[in-house]
C-alpha positions in Angstrom: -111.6 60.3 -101.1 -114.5 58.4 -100.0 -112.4 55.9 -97.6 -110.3 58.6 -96.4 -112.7 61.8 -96.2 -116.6 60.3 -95.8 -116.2 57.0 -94.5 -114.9 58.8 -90.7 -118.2 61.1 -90.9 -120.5 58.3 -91.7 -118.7 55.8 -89.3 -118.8 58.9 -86.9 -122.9 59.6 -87.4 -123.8 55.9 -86.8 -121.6 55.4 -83.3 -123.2 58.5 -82.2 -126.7 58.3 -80.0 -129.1 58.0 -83.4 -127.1 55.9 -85.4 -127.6 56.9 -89.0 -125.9 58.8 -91.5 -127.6 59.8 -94.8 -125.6 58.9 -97.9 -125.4 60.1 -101.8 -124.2 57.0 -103.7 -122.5 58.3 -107.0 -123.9 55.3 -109.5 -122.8 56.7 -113.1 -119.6 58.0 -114.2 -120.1 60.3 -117.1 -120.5 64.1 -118.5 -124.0 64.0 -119.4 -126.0 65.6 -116.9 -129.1 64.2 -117.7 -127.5 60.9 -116.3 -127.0 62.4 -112.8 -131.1 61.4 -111.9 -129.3 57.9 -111.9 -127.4 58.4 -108.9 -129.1 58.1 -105.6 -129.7 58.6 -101.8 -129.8 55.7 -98.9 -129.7 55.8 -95.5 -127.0 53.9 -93.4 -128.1 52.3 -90.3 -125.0 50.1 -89.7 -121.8 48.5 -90.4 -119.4 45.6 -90.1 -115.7 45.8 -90.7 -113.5 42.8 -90.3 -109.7 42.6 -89.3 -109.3 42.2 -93.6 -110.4 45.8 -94.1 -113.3 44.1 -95.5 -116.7 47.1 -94.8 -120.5 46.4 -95.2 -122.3 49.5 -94.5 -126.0 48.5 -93.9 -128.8 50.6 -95.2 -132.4 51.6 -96.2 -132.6 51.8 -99.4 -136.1 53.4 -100.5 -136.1 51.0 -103.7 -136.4 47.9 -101.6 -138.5 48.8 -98.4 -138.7 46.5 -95.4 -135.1 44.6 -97.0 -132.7 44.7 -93.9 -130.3 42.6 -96.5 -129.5 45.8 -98.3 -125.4 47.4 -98.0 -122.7 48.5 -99.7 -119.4 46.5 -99.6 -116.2 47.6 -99.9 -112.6 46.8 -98.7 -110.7 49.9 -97.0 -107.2 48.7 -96.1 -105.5 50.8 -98.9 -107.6 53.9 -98.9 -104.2 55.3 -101.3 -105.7 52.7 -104.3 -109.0 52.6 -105.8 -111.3 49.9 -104.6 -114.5 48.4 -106.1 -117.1 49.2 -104.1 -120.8 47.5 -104.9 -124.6 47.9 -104.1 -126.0 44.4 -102.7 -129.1 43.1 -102.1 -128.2 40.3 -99.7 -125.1 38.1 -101.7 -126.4 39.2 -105.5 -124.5 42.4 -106.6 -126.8 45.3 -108.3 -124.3 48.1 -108.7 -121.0 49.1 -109.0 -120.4 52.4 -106.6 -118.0 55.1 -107.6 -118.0 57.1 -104.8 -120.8 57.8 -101.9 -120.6 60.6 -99.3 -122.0 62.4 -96.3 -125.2 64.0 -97.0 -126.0 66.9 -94.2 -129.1 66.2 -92.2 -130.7 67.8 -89.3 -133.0 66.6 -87.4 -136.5 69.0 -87.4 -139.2 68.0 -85.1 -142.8 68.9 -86.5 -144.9 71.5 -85.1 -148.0 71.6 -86.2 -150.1 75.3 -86.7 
């Protein structure tokens, strides 16, 4: 679901005039509830797919401020199969992704009173 569902909205928001596409990243796979403060929220700013299939979706990641090496990897040629996807910080891995999606946003411009 999220090659074939949210990756077309995200890749739509960030080839559209602002470029960015906020994204829930699904980081635990379990029942517990209290595990769901695990999971977490970036914001894509970019990507790069190659003629492989092979995705890097670049993104702000509150954790690591002012780190433009920051993306999720992936491979989306068979969007039928599951594929690993990962949280990197430049080449070193930190996460295994199970799913991320398409968080709604709307842009507000501040008025103050």
């Amino acid at each position: 679901m999220t090659i074939k569902d949210e990756w077309p909205k995200i890749k739509a928001d960030l080839e559209r005039d602002y470029g960015l596409s906020c994204l829930g990243l699904v980081l635990v796979n379990t029942h517990d509830l209290g595990e769901i403060i695990r999971n977490h929220q970036v914001l894509a700013y970019g990507y790069k797919l190659d003629s492989n299939g092979n995705l890097d979706i670049y993104i702000y990641d509150p954790n690591y401020p002012n780190d433009d090496s920051m993306h999720i990897s992936l491979n989306i040629s068979r969007p039928e199969h599951t594929t690993e996807m990962g949280l990197y910080r430049e080449s070193t891995f930190l996460n295994k992704i199970y799913a991320f999606f398409q968080l709604y946003y709307e842009q507000r411009v501040f008025t103050p009173l």
